[in-house]
N, C-alpha and C positions, 0 to 999 in steps of 0.2 A: 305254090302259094303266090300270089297275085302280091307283088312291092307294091306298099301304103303311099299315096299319093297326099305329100304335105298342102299342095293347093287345096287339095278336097276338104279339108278340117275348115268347118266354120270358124270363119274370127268374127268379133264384134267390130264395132268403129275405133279408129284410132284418135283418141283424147288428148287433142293439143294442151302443153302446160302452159302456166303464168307464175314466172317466178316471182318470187314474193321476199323482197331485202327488207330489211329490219332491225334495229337495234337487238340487243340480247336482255331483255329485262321482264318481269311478271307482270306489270302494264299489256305490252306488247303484245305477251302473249295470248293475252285475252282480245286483246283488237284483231288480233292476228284469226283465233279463232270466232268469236264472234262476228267479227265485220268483212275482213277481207277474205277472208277464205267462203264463205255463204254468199256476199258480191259475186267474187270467181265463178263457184260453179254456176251461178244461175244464169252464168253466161253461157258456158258447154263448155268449160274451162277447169284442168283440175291443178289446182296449188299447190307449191312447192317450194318453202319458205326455206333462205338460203344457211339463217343460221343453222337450219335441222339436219346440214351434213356434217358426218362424221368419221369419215374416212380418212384412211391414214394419208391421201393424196389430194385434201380438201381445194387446195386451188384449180388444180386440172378438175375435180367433180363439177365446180361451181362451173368452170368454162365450158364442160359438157354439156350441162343442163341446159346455163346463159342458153349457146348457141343453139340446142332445138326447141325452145321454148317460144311460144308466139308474140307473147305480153311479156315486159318486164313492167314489178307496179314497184317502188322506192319510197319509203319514207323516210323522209330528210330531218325527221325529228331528233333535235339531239348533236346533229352533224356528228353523224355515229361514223367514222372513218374507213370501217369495214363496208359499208352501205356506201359508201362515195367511191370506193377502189371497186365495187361488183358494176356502181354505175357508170366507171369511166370504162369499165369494161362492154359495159353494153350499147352506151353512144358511137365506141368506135368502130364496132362492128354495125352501127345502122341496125339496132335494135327497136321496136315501139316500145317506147317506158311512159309510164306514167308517173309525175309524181306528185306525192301527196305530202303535207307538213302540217303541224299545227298552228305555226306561226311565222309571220315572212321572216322573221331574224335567225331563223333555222336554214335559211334557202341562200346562199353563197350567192356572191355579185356577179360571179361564173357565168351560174343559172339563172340569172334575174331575168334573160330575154324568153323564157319557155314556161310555157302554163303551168300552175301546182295547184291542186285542190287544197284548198288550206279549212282546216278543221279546226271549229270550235269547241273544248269538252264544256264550258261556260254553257253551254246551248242546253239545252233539257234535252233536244231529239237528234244530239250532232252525231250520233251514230248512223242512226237510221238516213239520215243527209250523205252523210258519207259512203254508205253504200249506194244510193243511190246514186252518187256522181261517180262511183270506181263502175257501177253499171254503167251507167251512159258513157263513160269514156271508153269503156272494153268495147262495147255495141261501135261507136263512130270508127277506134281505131281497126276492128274486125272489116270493118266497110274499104276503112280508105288507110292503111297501116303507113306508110309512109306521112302522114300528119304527127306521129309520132314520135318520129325521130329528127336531132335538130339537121336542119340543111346544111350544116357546114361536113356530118357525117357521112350523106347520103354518098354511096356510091352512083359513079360517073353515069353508070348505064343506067343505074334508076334514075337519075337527074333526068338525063335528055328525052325520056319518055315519059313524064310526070305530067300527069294529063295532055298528054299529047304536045306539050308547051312550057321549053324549057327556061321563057320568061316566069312559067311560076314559081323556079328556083330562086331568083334573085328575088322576086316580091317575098318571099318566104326569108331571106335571108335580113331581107330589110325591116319585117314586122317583129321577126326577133328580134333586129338589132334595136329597134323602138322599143319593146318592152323591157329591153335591157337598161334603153335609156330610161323610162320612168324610174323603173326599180330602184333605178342608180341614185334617182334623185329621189327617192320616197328615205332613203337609206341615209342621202346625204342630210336630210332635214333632220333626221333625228339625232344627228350628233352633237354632241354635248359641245357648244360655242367652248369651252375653257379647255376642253383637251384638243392638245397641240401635236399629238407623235407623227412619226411620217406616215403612220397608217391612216390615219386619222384625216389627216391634209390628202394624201391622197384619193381617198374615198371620197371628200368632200366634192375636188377640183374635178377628177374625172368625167362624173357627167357633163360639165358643163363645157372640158374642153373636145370630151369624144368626137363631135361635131364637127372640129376642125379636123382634127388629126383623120375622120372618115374620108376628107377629101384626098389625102395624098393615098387612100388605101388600107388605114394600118384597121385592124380589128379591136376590138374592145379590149382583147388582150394584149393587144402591142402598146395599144394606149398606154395602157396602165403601167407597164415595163420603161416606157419614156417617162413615165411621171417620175417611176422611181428611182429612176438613173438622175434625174437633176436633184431629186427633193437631197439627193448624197453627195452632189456637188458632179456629176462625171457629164457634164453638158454636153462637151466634144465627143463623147462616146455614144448619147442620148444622138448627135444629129447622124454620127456616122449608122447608127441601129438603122434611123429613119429612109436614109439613103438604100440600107442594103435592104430594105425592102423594095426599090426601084423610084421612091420619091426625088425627085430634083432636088438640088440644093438650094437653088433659087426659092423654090414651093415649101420649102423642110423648116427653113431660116426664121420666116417670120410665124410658123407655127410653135418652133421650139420660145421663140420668144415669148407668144404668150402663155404658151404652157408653164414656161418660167414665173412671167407679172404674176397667176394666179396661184403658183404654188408659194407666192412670197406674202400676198393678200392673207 
């Protein structure tokens, strides 16, 4: 008898997933099923919504999935904690995620520099909108997958061949850092003049000192880390941070200064 030849058994096509993170709630559920999961497939895309594992080893499932999955889509609604731990998991591997919120006060100052489809249930047709923008995002990021992840993630080897032109990493890192800066200041406007905490002051000041502190190099996140090292009193600790990112002291000095004037304002 003639041994059965595994190559020879027809298979069909192999069905890249889109995982799909999300709060845990009967809302959800229904978006989940009605919206984003009918978006997904009518891409060639089949969904796979993270709270639906149940395995006794659910972190290592989710990192399985995460990593052979094509699309990750994130809904920031809620700042559902579990949805922010699957997201920091997928940014650091230079993952395409999309993400989607209902409302920008849902979207961390983190993330203020990266596009989020933000949905309106107020809308009569906000469904139907939001499928069609989770379609048009899957379509562009299908095309060009690396638009989807932010630049500060992208590995080295993907950087230097990004369109042929690995000035369009920096341009890419500088439009994020712009819309990080509006964000900052759309955030900062709506705070309430009478509350004074150091979150509060810091959020405020930030945008407006990020600018300087961009020049000696620090990131929006280091920024923020010098605000809060003075708004506590630890200033010599704030310059020496500044330095040990390779800033001058000369250059450090009179930035810490004004980050100081505006955090006393």
């Amino acid at each position: 008898m003639a041994e059965h030849n595994n190559s020879d058994i027809p298979r069909g096509p192999v069905i890249e997933t889109c995982f799909v993170m999300m709060p845990f709630a009967s809302q959800f559920d229904r978006y989940y099923r009605n919206i984003f999961a009918p978006a997904i497939k009518r891409c060639g895309l089949d969904p796979i919504r993270g709270d639906g594992i149940f395995g006794s080893a659910i972190v290592a499932d989710i990192w399985r999935i995460l990593k052979k999955s094509r699309i990750v889509l994130a809904d920031l609604t809620g700042r559902n904690p579990n949805v922010f731990y699957e997201l920091g998991l997928a940014h650091a591997i230079g993952k395409t995620v999309i993400l989607v919120a209902s409302n920008s006060g849902d979207i961390p100052i983190d993330l203020g520099g990266l596009r989020v489809i933000l949905y309106n249930k107020d809308d009569e047709d906000w469904g139907l909108q939001l499928q069609a923008d989770i379609e048009r995002s899957i379509a562009e990021f299908l095309l060009d997958p690396i638009r989807g992840a932010p630049a500060t993630f992208l590995d080295p080897e993907v950087q230097a061949c990004l369109i042929g032109d690995p000035l369009q990493v920096e341009i890419r890192h500088l439009a994020e850092e712009v819309r990080a800066l509006r964000f900052g200041m759309k955030q900062a406007a709506i705070i309430n003049a009478g509350r004074n905490s150091p979150t509060d002051i810091a959020d405020t000041v930030l945008a407006e000192v990020f600018p300087h502190t961009r020049k000696l190099g620090l990131s929006w996140g280091q920024a923020r880390h010098v605000i809060d090292l003075i708004l506590v009193g630890r200033e010599t600790e704030a310059l020496s941070y500044i330095e040990d990112t390779g800033a001058a002291r000369a250059e450090a000095e009179p930035v810490l200064s004004f980050i100081r004037d505006r955090c006393r304002t």
